[in-house]
N, C-alpha and C positions, 0 to 999 in steps of 0.2 A: 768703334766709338767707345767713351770710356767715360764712366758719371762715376768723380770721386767722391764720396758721403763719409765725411771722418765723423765717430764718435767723440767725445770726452773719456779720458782715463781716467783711472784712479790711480791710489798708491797700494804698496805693499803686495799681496799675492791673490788679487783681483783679475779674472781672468783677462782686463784689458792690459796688463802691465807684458803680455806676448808681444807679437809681432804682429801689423794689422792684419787682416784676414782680406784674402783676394777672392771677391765674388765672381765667378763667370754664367756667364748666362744667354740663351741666346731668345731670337726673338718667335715667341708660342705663346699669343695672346689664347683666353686671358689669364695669363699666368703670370707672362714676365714679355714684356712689348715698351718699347719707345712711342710717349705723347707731348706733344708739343717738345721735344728736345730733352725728356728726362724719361729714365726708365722707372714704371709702374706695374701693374698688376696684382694678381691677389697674392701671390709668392713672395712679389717685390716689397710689397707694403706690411706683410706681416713680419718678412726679413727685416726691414728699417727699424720696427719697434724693438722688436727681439733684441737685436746688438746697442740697439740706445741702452735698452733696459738693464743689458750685461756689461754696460761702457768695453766694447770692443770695437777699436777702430776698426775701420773697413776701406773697400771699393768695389765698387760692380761695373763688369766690363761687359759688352756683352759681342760674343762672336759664334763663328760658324761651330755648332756643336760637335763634332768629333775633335777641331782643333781644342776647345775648350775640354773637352773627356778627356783627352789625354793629359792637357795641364794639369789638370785636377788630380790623375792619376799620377803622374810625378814628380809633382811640386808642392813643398813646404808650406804649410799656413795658406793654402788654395782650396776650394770650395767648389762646386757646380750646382746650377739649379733649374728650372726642377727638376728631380729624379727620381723617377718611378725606381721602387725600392723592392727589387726582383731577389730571389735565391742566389741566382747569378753574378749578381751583385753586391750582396751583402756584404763579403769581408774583403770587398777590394776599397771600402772607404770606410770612416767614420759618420753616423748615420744623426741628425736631428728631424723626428718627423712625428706625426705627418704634417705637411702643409697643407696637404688636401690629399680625400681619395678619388679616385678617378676611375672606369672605365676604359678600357682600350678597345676601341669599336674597329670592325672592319667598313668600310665608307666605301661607293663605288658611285660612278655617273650618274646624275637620273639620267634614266629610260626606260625604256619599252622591254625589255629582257627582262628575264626571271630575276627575283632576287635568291642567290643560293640558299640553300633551306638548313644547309647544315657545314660545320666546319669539311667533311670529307668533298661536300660538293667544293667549298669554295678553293680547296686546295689544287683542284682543275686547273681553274684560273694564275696569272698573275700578278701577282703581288707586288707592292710597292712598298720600299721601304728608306730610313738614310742613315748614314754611316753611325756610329754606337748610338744608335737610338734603342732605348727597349724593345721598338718594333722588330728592329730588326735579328735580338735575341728569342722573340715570339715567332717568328717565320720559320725561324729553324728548328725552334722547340713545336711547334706545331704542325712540321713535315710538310712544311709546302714544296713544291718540288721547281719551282718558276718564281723568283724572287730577285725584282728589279732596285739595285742600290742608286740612292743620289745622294748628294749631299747635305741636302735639306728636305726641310717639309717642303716647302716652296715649288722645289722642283720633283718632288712627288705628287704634285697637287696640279703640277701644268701637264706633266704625263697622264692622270687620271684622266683632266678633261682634253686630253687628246686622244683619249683614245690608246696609247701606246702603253696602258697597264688597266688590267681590272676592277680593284680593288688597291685600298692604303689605308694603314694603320693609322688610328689618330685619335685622339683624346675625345672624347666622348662633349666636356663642353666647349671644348677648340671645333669640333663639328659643328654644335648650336650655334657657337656665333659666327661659322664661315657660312651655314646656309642662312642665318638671319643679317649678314650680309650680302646674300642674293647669291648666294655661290650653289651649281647646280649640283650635288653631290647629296647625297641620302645614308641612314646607316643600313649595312646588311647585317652584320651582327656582330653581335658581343665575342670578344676575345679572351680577355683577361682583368683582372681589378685589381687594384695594387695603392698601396700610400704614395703619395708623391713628398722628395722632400729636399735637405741638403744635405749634399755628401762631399763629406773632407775628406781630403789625403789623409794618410793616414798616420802620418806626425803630427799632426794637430794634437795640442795639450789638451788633456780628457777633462781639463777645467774649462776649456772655452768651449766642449762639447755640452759639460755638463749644465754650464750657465743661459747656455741657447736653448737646450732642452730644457730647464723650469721655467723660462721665458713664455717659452711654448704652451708648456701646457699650462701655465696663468691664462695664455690670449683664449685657448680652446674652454675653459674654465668661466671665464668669467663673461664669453659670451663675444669679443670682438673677433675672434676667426671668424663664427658665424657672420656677423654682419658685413666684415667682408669679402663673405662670400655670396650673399646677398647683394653687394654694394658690382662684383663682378662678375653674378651670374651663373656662379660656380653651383652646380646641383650639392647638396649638402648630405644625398643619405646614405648611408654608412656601408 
């Protein structure tokens, strides 16, 4: 699916006189999720203001995330969002952030079993993860030795409640709103913390980087991050 959001330009050497910017994104409420027919969330709506504010045209697509990581990683004036902004990570894109920080929790089925006490216990177990996900750079950086790939969250999340994986990586408030929509899944524990943000390819002109970055830090500034992330739930402590 594809929601185009063009800006207004300007003239002269205003970072919108580039080429529009291709947003990709896939669906990882509440960050960046399709409602009623248009894509929202607290990533989506901070994005909107940011490139109004910078007059850079745009688009946000939003598709299966490794097909979209790759676009991102080798295509011109292309974007991805969100992205937990890892070491591993760092100089494979151009970075605007943060959009938010986040915890990366380990989540397992409720039941009646122990919940692991410690990263060595839970490394026993296995692991669910999907293709260039963060997660799945933390499975490996964290030596699990049983580590199931899918596609998606989606499909790491029907293997958890069936039983055919232990545990799965996943955003700490992406947790809170799958269990406070009735989803039976709990956290076992804390993985790792990290900025979440967006990352360009790395052609992107260091003006349409720079112009998104003071955008940003205006919203973080003057108080509307915060309330959108109040507005989506998003835990806000540092």
């Amino acid at each position: 699916m594809c929601f185009s959001l063009l800006s207004a330009t300007v003239a002269k050497a205003d970072p919108g006189d580039g080429p529009p910017l291709r947003l990709l994104t896939e669906n990882y409420a509440p960050f960046n999720f399709e409602e009623a027919g248009a894509l929202t969330g607290v990533s989506v709506e901070q994005l909107k203001i940011m490139l109004s504010e910078a007059h850079i045209a745009f688009s946000m697509e939003m598709l299966p995330w490794a097909r979209a990581y790759g676009l991102a990683a080798r295509s011109p004036s292309t974007c991805i969002f969100s992205t937990m902004l890892t070491p591993q990570r760092h100089d494979l894109f151009k970075w605007v952030a943060p959009l938010y920080h986040e915890t990366q929790m380990l989540a397992r089925r409720r039941g009646p079993e122990p919940v692991p006490a410690s990263l060595e216990e839970a490394r026993k177990l296995t692991v669910g993860v999907y293709i260039d996900d963060v997660a799945a750079d933390l499975a490996r950086a964290q030596k699990f030795d049983h580590i199931d790939t899918s596609p998606s969250l989606e499909s790491s999340l029907e293997k958890l409640l069936a039983g055919r994986v232990d545990l799965i990586y996943i955003g700490r408030s992406t947790l809170d709103r799958l269990q406070a929509e009735g989803q039976p899944i709990e956290p076992a524990l804390a993985a790792y913390r990290a900025a979440g943000g967006l990352a360009c390819n790395l052609q992107t002109p260091d003006a349409t980087i720079a112009a998104l970055q003071q955008a940003l830090d205006r919203m973080i500034a003057d108080g509307r991050q915060a309330a959108l992330f109040k507005r989506f739930g998003i835990r806000s402590d540092p």
